[in-house]
MIDREN-596073 format. One record per atom (N, C-alpha, C): residue number from 1; residue in three letters; chain; x, y, z negated. Coordinates in nm, 3 decimals. Last residue first. Layout:
N
num	residuo	cadena	px	py	pz
NUM	Ala	A	X	Y	Z
...
end
This chain:
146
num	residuo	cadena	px	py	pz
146	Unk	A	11.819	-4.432	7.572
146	Unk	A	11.721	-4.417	7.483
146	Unk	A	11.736	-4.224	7.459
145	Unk	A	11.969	-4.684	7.826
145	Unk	A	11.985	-4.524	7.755
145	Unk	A	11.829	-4.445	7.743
144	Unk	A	12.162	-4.912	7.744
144	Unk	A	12.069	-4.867	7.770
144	Unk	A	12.011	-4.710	7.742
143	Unk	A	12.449	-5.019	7.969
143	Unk	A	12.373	-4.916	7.862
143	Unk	A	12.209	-4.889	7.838
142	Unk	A	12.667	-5.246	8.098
142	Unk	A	12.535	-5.198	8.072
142	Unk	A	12.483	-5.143	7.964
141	Unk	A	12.953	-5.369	8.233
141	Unk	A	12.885	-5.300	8.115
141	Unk	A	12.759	-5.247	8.140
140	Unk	A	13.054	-5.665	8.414
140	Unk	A	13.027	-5.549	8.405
140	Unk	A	12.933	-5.462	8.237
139	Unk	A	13.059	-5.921	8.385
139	Unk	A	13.174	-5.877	8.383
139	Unk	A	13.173	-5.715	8.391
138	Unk	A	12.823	-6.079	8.389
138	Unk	A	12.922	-6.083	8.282
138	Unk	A	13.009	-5.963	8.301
137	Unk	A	12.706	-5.976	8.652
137	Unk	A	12.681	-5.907	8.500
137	Unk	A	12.780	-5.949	8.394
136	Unk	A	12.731	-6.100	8.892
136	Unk	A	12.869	-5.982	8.814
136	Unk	A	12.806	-5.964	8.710
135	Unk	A	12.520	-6.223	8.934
135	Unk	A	12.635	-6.332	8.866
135	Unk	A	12.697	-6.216	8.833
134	Unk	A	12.391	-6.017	9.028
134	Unk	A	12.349	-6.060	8.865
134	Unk	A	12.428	-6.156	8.812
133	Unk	A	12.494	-5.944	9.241
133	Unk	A	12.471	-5.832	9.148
133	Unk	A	12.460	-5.948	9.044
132	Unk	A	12.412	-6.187	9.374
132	Unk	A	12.551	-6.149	9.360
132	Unk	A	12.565	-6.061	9.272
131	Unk	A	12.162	-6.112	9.418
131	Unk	A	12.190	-6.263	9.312
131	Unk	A	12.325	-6.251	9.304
130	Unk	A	12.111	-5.887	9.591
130	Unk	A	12.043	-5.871	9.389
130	Unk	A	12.163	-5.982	9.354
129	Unk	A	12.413	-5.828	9.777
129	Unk	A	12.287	-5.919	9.766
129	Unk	A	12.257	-5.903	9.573
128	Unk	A	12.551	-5.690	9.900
128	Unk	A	12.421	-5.606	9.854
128	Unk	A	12.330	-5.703	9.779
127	Unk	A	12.878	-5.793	9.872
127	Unk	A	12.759	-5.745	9.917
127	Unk	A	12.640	-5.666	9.855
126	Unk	A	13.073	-5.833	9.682
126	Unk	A	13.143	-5.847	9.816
126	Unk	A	12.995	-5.803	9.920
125	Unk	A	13.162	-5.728	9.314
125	Unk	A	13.052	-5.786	9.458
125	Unk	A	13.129	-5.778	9.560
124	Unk	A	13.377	-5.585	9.219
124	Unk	A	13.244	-5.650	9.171
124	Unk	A	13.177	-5.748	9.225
123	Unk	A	13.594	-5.424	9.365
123	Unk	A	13.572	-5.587	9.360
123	Unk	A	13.503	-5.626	9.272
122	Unk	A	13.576	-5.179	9.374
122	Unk	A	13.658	-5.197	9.312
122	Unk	A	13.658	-5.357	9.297
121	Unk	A	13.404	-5.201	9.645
121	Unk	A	13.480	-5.135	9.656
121	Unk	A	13.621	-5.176	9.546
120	Unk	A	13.167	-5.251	9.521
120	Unk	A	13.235	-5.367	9.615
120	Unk	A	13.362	-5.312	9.684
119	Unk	A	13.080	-5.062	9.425
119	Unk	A	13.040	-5.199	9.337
119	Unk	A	13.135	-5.328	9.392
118	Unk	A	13.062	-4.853	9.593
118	Unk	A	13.172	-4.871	9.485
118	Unk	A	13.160	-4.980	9.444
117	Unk	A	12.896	-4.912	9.744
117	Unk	A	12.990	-4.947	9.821
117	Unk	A	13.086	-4.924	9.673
116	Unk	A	12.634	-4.949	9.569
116	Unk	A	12.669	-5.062	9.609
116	Unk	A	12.774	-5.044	9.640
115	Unk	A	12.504	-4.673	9.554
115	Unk	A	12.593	-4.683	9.442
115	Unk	A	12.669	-4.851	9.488
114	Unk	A	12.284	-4.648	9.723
114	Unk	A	12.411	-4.577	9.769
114	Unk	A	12.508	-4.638	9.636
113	Unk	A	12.096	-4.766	9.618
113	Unk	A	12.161	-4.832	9.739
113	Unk	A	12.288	-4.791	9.725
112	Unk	A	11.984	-4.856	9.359
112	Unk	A	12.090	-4.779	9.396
112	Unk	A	12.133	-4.787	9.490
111	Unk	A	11.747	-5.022	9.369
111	Unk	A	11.715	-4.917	9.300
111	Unk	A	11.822	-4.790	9.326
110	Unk	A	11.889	-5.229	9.452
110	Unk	A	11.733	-5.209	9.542
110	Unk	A	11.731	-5.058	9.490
109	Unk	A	12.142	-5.290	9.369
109	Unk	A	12.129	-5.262	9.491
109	Unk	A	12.029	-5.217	9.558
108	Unk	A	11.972	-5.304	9.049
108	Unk	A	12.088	-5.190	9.102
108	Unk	A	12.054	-5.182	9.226
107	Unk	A	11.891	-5.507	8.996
107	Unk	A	11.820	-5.461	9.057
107	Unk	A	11.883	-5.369	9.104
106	Unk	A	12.070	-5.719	8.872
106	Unk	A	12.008	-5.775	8.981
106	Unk	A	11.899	-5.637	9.062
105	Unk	A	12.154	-5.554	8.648
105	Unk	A	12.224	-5.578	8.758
105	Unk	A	12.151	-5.645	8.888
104	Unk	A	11.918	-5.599	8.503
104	Unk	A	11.950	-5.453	8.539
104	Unk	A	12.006	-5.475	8.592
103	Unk	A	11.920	-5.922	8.470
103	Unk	A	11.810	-5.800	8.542
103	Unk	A	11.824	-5.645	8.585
102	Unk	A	12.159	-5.899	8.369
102	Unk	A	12.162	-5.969	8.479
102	Unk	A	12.039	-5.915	8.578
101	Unk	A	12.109	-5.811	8.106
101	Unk	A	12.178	-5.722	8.164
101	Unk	A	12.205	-5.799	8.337
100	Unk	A	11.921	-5.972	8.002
100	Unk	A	11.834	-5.860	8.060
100	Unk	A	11.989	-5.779	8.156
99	Unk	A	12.052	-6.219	8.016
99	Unk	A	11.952	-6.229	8.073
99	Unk	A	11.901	-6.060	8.135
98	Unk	A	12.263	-6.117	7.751
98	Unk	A	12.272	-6.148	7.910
98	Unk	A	12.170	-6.148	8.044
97	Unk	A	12.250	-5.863	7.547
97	Unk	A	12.199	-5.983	7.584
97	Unk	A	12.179	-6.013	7.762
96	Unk	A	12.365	-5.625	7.505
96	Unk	A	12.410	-5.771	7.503
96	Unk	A	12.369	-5.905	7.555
95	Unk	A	12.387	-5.338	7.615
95	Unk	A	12.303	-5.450	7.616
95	Unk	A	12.373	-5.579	7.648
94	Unk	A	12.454	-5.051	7.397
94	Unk	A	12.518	-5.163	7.531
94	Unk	A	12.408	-5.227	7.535
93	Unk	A	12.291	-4.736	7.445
93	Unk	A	12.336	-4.852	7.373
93	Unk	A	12.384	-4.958	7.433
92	Unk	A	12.312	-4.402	7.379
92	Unk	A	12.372	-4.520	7.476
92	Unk	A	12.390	-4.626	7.393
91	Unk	A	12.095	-4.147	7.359
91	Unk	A	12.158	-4.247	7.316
91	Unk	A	12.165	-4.343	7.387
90	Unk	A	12.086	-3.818	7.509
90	Unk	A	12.048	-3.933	7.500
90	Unk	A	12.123	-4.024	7.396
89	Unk	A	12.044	-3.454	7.602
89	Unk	A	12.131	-3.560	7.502
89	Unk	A	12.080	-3.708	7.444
88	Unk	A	11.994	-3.338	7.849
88	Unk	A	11.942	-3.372	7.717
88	Unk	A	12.061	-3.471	7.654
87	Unk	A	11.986	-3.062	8.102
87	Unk	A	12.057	-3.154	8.006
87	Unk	A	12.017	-3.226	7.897
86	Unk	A	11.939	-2.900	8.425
86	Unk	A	11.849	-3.000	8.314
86	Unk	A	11.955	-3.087	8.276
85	Unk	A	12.044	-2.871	8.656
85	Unk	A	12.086	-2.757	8.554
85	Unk	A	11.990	-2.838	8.434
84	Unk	A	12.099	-3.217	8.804
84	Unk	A	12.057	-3.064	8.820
84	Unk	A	12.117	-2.958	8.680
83	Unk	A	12.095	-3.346	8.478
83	Unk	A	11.984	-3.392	8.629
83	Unk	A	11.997	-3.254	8.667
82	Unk	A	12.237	-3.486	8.287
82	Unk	A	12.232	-3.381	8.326
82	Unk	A	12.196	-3.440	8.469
81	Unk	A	12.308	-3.617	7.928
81	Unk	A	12.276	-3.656	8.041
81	Unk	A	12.198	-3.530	8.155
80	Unk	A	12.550	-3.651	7.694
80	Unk	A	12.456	-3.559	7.754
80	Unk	A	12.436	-3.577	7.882
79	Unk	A	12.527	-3.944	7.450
79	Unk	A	12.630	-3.825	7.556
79	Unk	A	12.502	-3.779	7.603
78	Unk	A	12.641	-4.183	7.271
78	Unk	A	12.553	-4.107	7.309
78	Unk	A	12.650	-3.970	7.386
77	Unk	A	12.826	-4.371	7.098
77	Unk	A	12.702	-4.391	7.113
77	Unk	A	12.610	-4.266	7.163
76	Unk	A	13.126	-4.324	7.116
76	Unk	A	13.066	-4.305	7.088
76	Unk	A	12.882	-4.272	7.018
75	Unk	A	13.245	-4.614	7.223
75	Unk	A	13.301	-4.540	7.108
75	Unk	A	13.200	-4.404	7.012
74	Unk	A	13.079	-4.585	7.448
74	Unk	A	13.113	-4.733	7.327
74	Unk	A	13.123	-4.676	7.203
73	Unk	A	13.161	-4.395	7.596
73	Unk	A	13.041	-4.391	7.545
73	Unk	A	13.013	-4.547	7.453
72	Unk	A	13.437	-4.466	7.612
72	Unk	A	13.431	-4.304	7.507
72	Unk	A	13.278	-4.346	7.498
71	Unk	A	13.438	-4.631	7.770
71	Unk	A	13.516	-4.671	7.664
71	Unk	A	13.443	-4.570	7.574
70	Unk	A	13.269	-4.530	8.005
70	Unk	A	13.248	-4.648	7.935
70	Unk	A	13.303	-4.679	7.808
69	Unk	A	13.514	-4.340	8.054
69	Unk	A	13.398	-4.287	8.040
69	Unk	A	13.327	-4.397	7.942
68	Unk	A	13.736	-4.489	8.148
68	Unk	A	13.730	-4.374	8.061
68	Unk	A	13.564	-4.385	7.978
67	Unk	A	13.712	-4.862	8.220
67	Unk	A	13.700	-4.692	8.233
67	Unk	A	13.670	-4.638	8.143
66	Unk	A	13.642	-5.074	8.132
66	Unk	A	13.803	-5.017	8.075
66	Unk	A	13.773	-4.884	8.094
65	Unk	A	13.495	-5.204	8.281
65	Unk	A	13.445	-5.195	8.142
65	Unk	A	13.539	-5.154	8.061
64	Unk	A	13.344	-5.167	8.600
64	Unk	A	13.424	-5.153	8.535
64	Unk	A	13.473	-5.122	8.345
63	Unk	A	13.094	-5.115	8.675
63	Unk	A	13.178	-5.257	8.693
63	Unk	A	13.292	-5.247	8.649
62	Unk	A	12.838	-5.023	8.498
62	Unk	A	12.953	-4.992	8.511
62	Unk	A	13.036	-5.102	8.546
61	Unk	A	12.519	-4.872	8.418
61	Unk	A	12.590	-4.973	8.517
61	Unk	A	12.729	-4.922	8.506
60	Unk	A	12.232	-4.736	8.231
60	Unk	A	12.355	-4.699	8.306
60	Unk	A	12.458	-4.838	8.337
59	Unk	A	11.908	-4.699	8.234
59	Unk	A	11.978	-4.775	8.226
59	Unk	A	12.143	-4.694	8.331
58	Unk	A	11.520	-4.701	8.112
58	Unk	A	11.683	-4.645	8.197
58	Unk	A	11.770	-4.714	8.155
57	Unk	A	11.229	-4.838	8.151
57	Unk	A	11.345	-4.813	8.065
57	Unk	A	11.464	-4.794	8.181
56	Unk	A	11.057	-5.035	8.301
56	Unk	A	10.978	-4.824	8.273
56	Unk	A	11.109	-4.830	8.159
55	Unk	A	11.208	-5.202	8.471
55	Unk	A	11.048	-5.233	8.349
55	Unk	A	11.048	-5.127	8.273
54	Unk	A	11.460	-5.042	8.486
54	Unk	A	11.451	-5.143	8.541
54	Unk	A	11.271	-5.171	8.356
53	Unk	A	11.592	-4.742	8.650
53	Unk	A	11.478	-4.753	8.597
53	Unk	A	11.433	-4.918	8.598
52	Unk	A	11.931	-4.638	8.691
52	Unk	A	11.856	-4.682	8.742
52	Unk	A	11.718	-4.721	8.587
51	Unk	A	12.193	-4.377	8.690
51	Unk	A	12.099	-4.441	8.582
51	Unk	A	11.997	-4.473	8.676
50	Unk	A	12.481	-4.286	8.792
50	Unk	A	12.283	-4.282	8.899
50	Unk	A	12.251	-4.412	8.809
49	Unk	A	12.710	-4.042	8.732
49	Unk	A	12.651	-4.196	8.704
49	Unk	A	12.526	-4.188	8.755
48	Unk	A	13.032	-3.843	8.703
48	Unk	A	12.895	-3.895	8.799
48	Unk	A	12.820	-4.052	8.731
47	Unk	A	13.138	-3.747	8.389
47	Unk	A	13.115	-3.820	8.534
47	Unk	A	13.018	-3.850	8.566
46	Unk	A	13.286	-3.522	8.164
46	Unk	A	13.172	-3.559	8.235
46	Unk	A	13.229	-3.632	8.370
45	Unk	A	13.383	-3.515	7.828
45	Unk	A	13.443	-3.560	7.916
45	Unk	A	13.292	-3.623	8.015
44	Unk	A	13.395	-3.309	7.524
44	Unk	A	13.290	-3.388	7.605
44	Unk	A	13.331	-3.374	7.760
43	Unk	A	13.598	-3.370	7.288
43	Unk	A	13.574	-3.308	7.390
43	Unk	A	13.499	-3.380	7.502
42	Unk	A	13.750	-3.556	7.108
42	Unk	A	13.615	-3.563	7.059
42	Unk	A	13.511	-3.423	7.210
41	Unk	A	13.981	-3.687	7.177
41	Unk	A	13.972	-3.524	7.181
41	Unk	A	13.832	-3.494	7.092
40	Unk	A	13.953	-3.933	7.166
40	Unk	A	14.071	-3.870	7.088
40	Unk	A	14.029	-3.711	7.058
39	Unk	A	13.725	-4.016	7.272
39	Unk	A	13.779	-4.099	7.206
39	Unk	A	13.866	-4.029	7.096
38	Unk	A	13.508	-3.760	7.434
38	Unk	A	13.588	-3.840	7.402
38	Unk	A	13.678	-3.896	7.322
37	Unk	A	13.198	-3.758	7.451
37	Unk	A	13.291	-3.718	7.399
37	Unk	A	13.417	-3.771	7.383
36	Unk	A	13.019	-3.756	7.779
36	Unk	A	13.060	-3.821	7.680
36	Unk	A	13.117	-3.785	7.556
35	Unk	A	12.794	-3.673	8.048
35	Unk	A	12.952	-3.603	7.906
35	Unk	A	12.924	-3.697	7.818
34	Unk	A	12.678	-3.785	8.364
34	Unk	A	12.683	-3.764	8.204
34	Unk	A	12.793	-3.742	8.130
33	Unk	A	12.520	-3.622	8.623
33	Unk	A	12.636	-3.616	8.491
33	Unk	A	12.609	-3.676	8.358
32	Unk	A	12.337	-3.853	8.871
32	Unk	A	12.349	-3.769	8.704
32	Unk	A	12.487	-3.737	8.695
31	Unk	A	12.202	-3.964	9.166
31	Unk	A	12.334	-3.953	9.094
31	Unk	A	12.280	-3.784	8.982
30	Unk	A	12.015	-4.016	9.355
30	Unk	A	12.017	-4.088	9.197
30	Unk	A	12.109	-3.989	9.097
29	Unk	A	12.060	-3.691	9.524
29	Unk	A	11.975	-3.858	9.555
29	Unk	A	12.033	-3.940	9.363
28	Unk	A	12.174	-3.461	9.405
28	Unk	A	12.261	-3.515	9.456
28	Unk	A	12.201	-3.651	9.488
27	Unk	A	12.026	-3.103	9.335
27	Unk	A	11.954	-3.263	9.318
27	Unk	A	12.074	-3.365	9.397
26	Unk	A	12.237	-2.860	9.251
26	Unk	A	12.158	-2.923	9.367
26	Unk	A	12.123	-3.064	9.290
25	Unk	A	12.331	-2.665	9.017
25	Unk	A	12.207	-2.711	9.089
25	Unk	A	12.133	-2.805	9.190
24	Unk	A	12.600	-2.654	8.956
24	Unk	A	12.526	-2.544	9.107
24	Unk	A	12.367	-2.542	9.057
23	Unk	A	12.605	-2.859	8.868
23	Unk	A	12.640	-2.747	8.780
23	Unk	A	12.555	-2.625	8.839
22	Unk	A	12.649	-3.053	9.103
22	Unk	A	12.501	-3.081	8.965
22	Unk	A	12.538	-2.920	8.890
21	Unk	A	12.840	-2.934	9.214
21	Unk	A	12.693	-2.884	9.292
21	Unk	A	12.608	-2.903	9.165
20	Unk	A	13.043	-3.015	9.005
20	Unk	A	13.030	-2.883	9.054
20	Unk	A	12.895	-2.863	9.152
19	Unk	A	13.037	-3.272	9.056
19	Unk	A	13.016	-3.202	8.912
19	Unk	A	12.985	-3.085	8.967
18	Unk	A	13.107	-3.352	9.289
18	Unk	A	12.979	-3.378	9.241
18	Unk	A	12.925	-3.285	9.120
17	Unk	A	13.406	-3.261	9.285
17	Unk	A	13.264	-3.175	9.411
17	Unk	A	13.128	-3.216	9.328
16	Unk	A	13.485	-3.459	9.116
16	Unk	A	13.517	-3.304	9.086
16	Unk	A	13.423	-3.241	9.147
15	Unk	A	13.468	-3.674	9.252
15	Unk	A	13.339	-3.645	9.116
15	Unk	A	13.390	-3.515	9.085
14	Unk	A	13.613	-3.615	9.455
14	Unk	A	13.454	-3.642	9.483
14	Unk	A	13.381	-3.649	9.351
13	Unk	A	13.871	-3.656	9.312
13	Unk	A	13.811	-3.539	9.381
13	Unk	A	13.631	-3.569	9.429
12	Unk	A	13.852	-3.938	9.216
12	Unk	A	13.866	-3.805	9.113
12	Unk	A	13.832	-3.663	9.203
11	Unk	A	13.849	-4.082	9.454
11	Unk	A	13.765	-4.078	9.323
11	Unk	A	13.768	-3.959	9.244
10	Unk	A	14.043	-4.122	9.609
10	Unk	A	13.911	-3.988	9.648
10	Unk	A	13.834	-3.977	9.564
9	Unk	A	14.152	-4.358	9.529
9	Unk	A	14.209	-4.234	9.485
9	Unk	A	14.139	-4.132	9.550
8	Unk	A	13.966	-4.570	9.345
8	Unk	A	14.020	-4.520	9.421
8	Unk	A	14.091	-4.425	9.481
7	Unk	A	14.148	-4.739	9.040
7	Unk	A	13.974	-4.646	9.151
7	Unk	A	14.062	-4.618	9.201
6	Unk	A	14.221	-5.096	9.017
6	Unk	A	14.217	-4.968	8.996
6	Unk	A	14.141	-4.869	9.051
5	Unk	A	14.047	-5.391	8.994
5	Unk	A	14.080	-5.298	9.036
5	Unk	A	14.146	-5.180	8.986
4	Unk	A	13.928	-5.566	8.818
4	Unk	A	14.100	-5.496	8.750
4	Unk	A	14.127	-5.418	8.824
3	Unk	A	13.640	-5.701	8.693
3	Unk	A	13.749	-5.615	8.785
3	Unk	A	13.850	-5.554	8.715
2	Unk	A	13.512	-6.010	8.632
2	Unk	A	13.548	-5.885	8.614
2	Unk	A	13.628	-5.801	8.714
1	Unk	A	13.215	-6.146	8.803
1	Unk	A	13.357	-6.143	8.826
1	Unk	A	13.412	-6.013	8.769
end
């Protein structure tokens, strides 16, 4: 089911705090920075994301396929991925093919707990359930990140 939601509005302050401890240092449970560059500015634009591990390959999730961030890592193919004060610079590739992006969605809720209440928050899902995760795959974006 796509989403049109709009975010929420504690959104932008809670990835402002997030950025700032990953900067600190602290380990935050899944959750990464990743910088993007962006579209116009070519200025590397950072948000929270908790890249899940689905058959020993990473992976980034987005129910939303308009957002900033998603658009600029389309546009661009790669951004800097930041665990803590640890940065590397990865490549983002979409994944087209349905089947596997239904598998990376079907595993999210096991692999991301905490990442579920946004999933159902902007109207992805309505639960936790994997088989609900994997009917949203049409409508959500998936990266693979190399």
């Amino acid at each position: 089911m796509p989403t049109t939601a709009t975010l929420p509005g504690w959104l932008k302050p809670a990835n402002r705090l997030v950025k700032l401890l990953a900067r600190l240092g602290f380990q935050l449970g899944t959750i990464q920075v990743l910088s993007v560059p962006g579209r116009v500015s070519g200025r590397l634009r950072a948000t929270p994301v908790s890249p899940l591990v689905v058959d020993g390959r990473r992976y980034l999730v987005s129910p939303m396929p308009a957002s900033d961030w998603v658009r600029n890592a389309q546009a661009a193919g790669w951004g800097m991925l930041a665990a803590g004060r640890r940065s590397r610079r990865v490549r983002l590739e979409p994944v087209t093919d349905p089947a596997l992006r239904e598998a990376v969605l079907r595993a999210f809720p096991v692999e991301v707990p905490n990442g579920v209440p946004f999933f159902v928050r902007v109207g992805a899902v309505t639960s936790a359930d994997p088989d609900e995760f994997a009917a949203a795959a049409p409508g959500c974006v998936v990266f693979l990140v190399l």
